[in-house]
C-alpha positions in Angstrom: -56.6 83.0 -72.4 -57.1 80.5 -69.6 -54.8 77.6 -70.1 -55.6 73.8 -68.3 -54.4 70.4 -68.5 -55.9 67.0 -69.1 -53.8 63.9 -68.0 -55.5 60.9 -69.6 -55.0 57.1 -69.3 -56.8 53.9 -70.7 -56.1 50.9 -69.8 -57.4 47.3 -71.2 -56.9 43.8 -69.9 -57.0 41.5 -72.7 -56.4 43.5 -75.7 -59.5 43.5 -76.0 -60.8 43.1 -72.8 -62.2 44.7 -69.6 -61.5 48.3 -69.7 -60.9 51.6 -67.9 -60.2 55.4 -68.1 -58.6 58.1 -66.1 -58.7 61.8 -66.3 -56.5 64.4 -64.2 -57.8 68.1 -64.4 -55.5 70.5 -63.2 -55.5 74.3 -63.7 -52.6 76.2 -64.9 -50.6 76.1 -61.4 -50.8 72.3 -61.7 -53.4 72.2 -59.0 -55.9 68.9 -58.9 -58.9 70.4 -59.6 -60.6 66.5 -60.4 -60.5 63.3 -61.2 -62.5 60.9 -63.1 -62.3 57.5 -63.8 -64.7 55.0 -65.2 -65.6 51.5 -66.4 -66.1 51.5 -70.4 -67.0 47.7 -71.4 -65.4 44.1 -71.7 -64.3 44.4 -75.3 -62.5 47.6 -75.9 -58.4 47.4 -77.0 -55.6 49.5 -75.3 -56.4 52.6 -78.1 -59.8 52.6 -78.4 -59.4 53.0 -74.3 -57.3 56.1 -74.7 -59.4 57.6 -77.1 -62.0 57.5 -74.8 -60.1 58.7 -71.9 -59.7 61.7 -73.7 -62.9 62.4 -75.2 -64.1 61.9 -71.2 -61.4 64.0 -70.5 -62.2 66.9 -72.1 -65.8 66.2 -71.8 -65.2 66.3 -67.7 -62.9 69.8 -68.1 -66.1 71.2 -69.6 -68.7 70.4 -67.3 -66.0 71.5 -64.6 -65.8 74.6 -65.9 -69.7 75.3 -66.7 -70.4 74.2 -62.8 -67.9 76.2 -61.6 -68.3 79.3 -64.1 -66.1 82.2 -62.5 -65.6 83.9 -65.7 -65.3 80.7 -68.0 -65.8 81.4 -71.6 -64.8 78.1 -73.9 -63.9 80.1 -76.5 -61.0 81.5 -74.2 -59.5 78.1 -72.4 -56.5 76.5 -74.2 -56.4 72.9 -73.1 -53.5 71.0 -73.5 -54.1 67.0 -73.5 -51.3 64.9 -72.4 -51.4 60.9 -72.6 -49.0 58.5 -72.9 -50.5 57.0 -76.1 -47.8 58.0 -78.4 -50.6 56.5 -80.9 -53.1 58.7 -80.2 -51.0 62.0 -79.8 -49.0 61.5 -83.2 -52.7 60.7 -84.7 -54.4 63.8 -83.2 -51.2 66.1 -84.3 -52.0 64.2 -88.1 -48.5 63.0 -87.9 -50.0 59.6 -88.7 -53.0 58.4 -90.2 -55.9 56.6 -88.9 -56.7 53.4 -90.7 -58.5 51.4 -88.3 -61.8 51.9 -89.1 -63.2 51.9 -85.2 -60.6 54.3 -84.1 -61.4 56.4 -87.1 -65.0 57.1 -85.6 -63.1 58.0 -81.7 -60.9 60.1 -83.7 -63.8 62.0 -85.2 -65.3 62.1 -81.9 -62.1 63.7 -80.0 -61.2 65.9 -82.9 -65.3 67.6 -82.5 -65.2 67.1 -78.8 -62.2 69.6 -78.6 -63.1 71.8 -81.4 -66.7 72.7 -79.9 -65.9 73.1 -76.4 -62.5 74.4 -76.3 -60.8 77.3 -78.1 -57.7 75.2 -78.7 -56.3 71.8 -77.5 -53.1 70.5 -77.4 -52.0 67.1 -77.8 -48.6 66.3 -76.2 -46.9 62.9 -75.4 -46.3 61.8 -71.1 -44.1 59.3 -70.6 -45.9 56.7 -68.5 -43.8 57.4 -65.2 -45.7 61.2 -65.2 -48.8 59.5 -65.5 -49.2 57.5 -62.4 -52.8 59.2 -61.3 -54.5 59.0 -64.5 -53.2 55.2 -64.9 -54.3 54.2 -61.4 -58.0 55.7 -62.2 -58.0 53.9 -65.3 -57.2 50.9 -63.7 -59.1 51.2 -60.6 -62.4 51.8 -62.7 -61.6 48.0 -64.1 -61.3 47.1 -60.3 -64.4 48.6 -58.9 -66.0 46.9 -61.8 -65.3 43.5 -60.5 -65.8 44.3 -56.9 -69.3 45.1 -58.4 -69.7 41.9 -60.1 -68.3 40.2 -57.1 -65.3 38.8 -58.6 
C-alpha cells in the first residue's frame, strides 16, 4: 500500500458568503507534491466550504496520480484526509450525524468520492496552526476572485 495525505481548508466570508478551498498533496515523506485552490461561489457557509475542499481534495490526488502513473493502482493508495473542520471529520468518522439537509448531499458526495477512487481514506482532525498552506489557498482563491472582479 501507497499511503498520501490531503490537507484541506475552506474558508467563507459571510457565513454564507464569498468562498474558497485549499488542498495540500503530499506523499508519504511529507513532500508537496501540489496545491490547489479555487473560488466556489458567493453563497456557500464555512462547512459546506470544507466539504468541498475535500471532495476537490481527493478529486485533485486522483488525477495526480493518473497523470503521473508510476505504478499507481487506486485500489492500493490509503489516503488520509486531514482538515480542521472538527465538523466534518466527526461526521465522515459517523461520530455525528448529518442533519442539514445541504450538507447531507456533500457528505454523500465525499463519502463516494473516496470510496471509488481510493482503497481507503482517513479522516483525522488538524488543528488550524498545521494548516497554514491549505488555509492561505483557500483564502487566496477568495482574493484572486476579486482581483478578477476588480474589487
Amino acid at each position: 500500500m501507497v499511503r498520501y495525505y490531503v490537507k484541506t481548508d475552506g474558508a467563507s466570508r459571510g457565513n454564507p458568503g464569498h468562498s474558497g478551498y485549499g488542498c495540500v498533496l503530499e506523499n508519504e515523506d511529507g513532500e508537496i507534491l501540489a496545491q490547489l485552490k479555487g473560488y466556489i461561489n458567493d453563497k456557500a457557509t464555512n462547512n459546506e466550504s470544507e466539504y468541498i475542499a475535500a471532495i476537490k481534495g481527493l478529486a485533485g490526488l486522483n488525477h495526480f496520480l493518473l497523470e503521473n502513473p508510476e505504478g499507481y493502482v487506486s485500489y492500493d493508495v490509503d489516503v488520509t484526509l486531514f482538515s480542521d473542520s472538527e465538523l466534518l471529520v466527526k461526521q465522515m468518522s459517523g461520530e455525528y450525524q448529518v442533519k442539514n439537509e445541504r450538507i447531507k448531499i456533500l457528505h454523500g458526495e465525499l463519502d463516494s468520492t473516496a470510496e471509488e477512487m481510493f482503497a481507503s481514506v482517513k479522516f483525522m482532525h488538524i488543528r488550524r496552526g498545521y494548516n497554514s498552506m491549505a488555509d492561505r489557498l483557500a483564502n487566496d482563491a477568495i482574493d484572486d476572485f476579486f482581483r478578477q472582479q476588480g474589487e
